[in-house]
Structures are given as structure tokens and as C-alpha cells.
C-alpha positions in Angstrom: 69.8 -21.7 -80.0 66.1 -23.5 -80.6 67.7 -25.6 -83.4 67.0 -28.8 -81.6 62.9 -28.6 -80.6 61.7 -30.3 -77.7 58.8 -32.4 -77.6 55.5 -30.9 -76.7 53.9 -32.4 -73.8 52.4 -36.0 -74.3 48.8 -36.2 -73.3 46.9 -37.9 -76.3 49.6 -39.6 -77.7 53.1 -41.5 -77.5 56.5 -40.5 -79.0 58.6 -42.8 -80.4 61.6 -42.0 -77.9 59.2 -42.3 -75.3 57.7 -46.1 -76.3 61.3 -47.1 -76.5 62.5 -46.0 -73.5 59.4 -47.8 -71.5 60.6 -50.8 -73.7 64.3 -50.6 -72.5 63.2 -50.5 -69.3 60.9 -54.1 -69.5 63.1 -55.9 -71.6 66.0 -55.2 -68.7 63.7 -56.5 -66.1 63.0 -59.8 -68.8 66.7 -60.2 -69.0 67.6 -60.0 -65.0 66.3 -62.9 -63.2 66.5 -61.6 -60.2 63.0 -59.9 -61.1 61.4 -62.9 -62.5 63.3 -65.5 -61.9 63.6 -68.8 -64.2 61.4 -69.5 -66.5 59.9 -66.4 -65.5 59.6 -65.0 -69.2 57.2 -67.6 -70.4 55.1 -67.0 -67.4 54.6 -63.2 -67.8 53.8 -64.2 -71.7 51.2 -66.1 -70.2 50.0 -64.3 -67.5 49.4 -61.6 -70.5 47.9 -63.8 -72.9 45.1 -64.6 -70.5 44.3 -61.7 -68.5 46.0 -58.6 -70.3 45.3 -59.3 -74.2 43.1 -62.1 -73.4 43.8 -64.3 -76.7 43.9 -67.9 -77.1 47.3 -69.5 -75.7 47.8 -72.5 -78.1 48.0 -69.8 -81.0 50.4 -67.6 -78.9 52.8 -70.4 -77.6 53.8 -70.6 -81.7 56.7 -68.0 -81.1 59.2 -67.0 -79.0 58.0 -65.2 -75.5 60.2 -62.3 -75.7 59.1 -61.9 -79.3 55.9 -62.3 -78.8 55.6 -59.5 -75.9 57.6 -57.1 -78.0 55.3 -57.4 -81.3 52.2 -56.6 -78.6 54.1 -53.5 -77.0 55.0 -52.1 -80.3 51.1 -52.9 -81.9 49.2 -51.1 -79.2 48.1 -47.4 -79.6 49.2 -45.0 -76.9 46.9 -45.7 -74.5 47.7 -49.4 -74.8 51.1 -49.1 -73.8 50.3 -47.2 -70.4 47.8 -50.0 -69.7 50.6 -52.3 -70.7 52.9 -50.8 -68.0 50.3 -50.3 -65.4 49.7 -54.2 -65.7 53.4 -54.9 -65.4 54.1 -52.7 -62.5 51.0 -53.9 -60.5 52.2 -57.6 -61.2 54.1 -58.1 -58.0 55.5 -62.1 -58.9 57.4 -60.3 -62.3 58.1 -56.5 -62.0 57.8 -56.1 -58.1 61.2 -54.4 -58.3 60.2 -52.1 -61.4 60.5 -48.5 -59.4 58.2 -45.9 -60.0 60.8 -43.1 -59.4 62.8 -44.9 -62.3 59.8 -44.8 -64.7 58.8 -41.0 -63.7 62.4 -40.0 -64.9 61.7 -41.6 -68.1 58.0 -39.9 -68.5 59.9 -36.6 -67.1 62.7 -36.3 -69.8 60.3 -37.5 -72.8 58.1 -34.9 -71.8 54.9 -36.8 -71.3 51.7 -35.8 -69.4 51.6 -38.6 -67.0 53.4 -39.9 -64.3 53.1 -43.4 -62.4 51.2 -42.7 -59.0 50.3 -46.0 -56.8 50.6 -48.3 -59.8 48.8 -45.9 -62.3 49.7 -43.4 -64.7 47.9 -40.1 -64.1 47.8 -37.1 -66.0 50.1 -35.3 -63.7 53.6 -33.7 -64.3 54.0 -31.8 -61.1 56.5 -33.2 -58.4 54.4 -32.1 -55.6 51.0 -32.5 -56.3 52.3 -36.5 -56.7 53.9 -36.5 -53.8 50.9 -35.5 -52.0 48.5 -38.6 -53.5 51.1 -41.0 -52.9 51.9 -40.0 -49.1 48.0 -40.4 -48.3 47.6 -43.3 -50.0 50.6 -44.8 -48.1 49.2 -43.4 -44.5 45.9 -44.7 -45.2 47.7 -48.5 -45.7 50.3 -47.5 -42.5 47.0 -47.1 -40.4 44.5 -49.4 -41.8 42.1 -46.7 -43.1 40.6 -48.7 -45.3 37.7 -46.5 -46.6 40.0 -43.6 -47.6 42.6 -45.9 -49.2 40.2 -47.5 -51.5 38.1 -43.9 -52.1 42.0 -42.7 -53.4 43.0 -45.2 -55.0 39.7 -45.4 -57.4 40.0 -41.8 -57.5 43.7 -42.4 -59.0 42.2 -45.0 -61.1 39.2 -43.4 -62.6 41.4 -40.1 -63.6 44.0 -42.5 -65.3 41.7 -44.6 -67.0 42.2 -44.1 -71.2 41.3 -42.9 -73.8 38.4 -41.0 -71.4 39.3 -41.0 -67.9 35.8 -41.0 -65.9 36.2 -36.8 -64.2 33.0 -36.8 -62.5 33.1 -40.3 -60.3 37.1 -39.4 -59.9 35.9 -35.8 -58.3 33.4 -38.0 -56.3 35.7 -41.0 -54.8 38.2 -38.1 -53.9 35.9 -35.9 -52.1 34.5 -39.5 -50.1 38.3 -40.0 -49.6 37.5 -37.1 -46.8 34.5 -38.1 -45.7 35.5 -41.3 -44.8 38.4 -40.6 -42.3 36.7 -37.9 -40.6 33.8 -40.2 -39.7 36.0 -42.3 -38.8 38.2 -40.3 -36.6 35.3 -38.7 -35.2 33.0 -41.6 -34.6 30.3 -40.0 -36.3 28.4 -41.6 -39.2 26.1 -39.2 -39.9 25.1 -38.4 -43.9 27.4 -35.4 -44.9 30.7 -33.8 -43.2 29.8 -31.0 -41.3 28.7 -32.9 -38.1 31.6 -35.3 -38.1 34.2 -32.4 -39.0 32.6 -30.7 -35.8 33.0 -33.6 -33.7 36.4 -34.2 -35.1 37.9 -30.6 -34.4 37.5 -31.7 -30.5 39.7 -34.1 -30.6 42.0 -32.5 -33.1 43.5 -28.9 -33.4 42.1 -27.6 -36.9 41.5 -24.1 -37.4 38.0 -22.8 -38.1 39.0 -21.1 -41.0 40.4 -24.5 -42.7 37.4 -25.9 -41.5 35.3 -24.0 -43.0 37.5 -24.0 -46.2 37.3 -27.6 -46.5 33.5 -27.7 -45.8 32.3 -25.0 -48.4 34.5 -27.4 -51.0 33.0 -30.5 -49.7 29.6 -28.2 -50.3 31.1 -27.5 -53.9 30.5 -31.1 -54.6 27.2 -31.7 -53.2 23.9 -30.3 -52.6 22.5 -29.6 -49.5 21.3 -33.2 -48.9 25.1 -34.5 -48.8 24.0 -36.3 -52.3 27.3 -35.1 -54.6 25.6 -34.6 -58.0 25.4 -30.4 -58.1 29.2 -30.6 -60.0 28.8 -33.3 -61.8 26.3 -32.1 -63.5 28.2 -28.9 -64.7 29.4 -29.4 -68.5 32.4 -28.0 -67.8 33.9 -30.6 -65.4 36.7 -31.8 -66.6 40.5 -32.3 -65.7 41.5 -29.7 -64.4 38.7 -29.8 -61.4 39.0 -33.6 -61.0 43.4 -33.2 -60.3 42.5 -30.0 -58.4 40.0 -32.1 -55.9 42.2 -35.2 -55.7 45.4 -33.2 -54.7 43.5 -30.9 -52.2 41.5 -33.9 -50.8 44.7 -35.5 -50.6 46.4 -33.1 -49.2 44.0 -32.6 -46.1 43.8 -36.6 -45.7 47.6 -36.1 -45.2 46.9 -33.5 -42.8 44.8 -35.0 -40.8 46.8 -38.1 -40.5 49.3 -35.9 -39.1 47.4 -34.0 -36.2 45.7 -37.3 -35.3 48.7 -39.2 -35.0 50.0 -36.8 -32.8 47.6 -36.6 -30.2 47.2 -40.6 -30.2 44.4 -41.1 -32.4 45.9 -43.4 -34.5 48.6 -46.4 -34.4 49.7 -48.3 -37.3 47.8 -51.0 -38.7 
């Protein structure tokens, strides 16, 4: 009947609902020690105080751990409690257990803009484009790419930094993403990607027309000396053109992965 309004989506700010929930969910994990085991508590507290919040500990000790991580949770500003999370879920001795499926359902029913992809909250909400980043980021560990692996993950990283994610280097580390495995599926190390791609579609079945799809993108980013610079200097980069090139970049990592698996290019690790 519209008598009960949803939330709008959550991208410059946090709900109330939705800072409790991610609460709920930490203060489980700080309660099961399974996750941290004992003493455990007291050893997140500090593990905060010196590299999270980076206060002085004899002043923190003064109260209660559990207490004292709650009153910081519940000061931050919006953007603080993402980075809160994102330090939590990429501490593996405390929250190595804390699921990123469990914490998109959260984001999902609160309505908020992000979802946790490879330990960072990104500004994406759709199911697919997520699945997409995560599989090549998880192909690039299975087969020891570690050029692409690092160009995704800072791409993940620089679109998920807050208050001002960085667009222009995120469009940038995604696009070298690319680069990276074709040269080194090829064995060409040449400046740029057509020679390598060329090289590459030998050994590989790719179709000239997805070729040459992929190579008037990688153009989009660059000028003709291979030096990316001609988008990044267009005003109007923003989101929207920094998700669109790390999803499609991902999505052909993942492709290739896949046809050079299959004919033997690649074995894990």
C-alpha cells in the first residue's frame, strides 16, 4: 500500500538499521571464540588502537574492550564504519570466518550502495557485475598471475576508497589488469596491447571481432603511445566509467583464463 517507505539507496551515508546490523554481526563474532579465540577481544582492541584509530594504548586500556570498540563504531561517520569493516574482514587472526555473502545480505536488505568484493566495499549493488571481479581476482591467485591480481585488486581498492574514491587511477589499474595477462600469456612485452593481443590469439581461440572490441577500449583509455592519460583527463570521468571498465576488464580476464586453461596454457599456482 506505500504506507511503510523503503530506504533510498545508501551511497553518501549510513542508516541507522544499517550501522546496527553491521554491529550485530561484529559483536557475534566478539562473543564466539571460535573466531577469535581467548583473550581474543583484548587483542582486536589493540590491534585497532594501533593500526586502525591509531591512539595512544595506555589511555585506551582505561575501559572495557568490548566497550571501548562499540563507542568507536558508533562515533565514526559513514565512511568510517565501512573502513571499520573492511579492516575487520581483512584481519584474518580475528574475523577470518566473517563471510562476505553474510555481510552482502545485510548491505542488500538495508538498501545500501555497496557490497563487500575481495575484502572491500565497492559501490556496487548488482549480483553479477560482483560476481564477475571476484571470479578474476580468484583465477588470478588459482594461477599465480600476479600482475593482474594486484592491477584488480587496487582497481577494487581505489573505487572503494571514501569519502572520494580515486576514478581515474581505478579506470587505469583495471585496464593494466588486461594488459598484464595478455603479455603474459603471449610472451610479448611490448609497450601497449595490440602486439601481444595478436600474438596471444595464436595460441588462443578469440574472435576478431572481440579482439577488436577489446582493443578500441583499451584505445579508449590511452593515446596512441600506449601512455593511458586521453580519459583521464575528460571532466566527466567519474563512477559510472570506472565500474563500467573494471567489470568489462574483469570480465575478459575471466575469459581469458578460461580459453587458456583449456588449451594447457595455464596450471594452477
Amino acid at each position: 500500500m506505500g504506507i511503510t517507505k523503503s530506504e533510498v539507496i545508501q551511497l553518501n551515508g549510513i542508516s541507522a538499521q544499517l550501522r546496527n546490523c553491521l554491529w550485530n554481526v561484529i559483536l557475534i563474532r566478539l562473543e564466539d571464540r571460535c573466531f577469535i579465540g581467548s583473550g581474543g577481544v583484548t587483542r582486536l582492541r589493540d590491534s585497532l588502537v594501533f593500526e586502525f584509530f591509531k591512539l595512544p594504548l595506555d589511555e585506551v586500556r582505561k575501559y572495557s574492550a568490548e566497550g571501548w570498540i562499540k563507542e568507536q563504531f558508533y562515533s565514526l561517520e559513514w565512511h568510517g564504519v565501512y573502513n571499520f569493516v573492511e579492516f575487520l574482514v581483512q584481519n584474518e587472526e580475528f574475523f577470518k570466518l566473517l563471510r562476505q555473502e553474510e555481510l552482502n545480505k545485510i548491505l542488500e536488505r538495508e538498501n545500501s550502495g555497496y557490497r563487500l568484493v575481495k575484502g572491500y566495499f565497492v559501490p556496487i549493488t548488482n549480483e553479477q557485475e560482483i560476481k564477475a571481479i571476484d571470479e578474476a581476482v580468484k583465477k588470478a591467485e588459482q594461477f599465480g598471475i600476479e600482475g593482474a591480481r594486484e592491477h584488480l585488486s587496487q582497481a577494487l581498492s581505489l573505487l572503494a576508497k571514501k569519502p572520494e574514491p580515486d576514478y581515474r587511477n581505478s579506470i587505469k589499474e583495471s585496464i593494466s589488469a588486461v594488459e598484464s595477462l595478455v603479455k603474459k600469456l603471449s610472451g610479448v612485452n611490448s609497450r601497449g596491447l595490440e602486439s601481444p593481443l595478436k600474438e596471444l590469439s595464436r595460441k588462443i581461440p578469440i574472435h576478431g571481432a572481440l579482439k577488436e572490441g577489446f582493443l578500441t577500449l583499451y584505445g579508449y583509455t590511452s593515446n596512441e603511445g600506449g601512455i593511458r592519460h586521453a580519459i583521464l583527463e575528460d571532466p566527466n570521468v567519474g563512477y559510472d566509467e570506472a565500474k563500467f571498465m573494471l567489470v568489462s576488464c574483469s570480465a575478459f580476464v575471466n575469459f581469458l583464463f578460461s580459453k587458456a586453461q583449456k588449451v594447457g596454457l595455464l596450471k594452477e599456482g
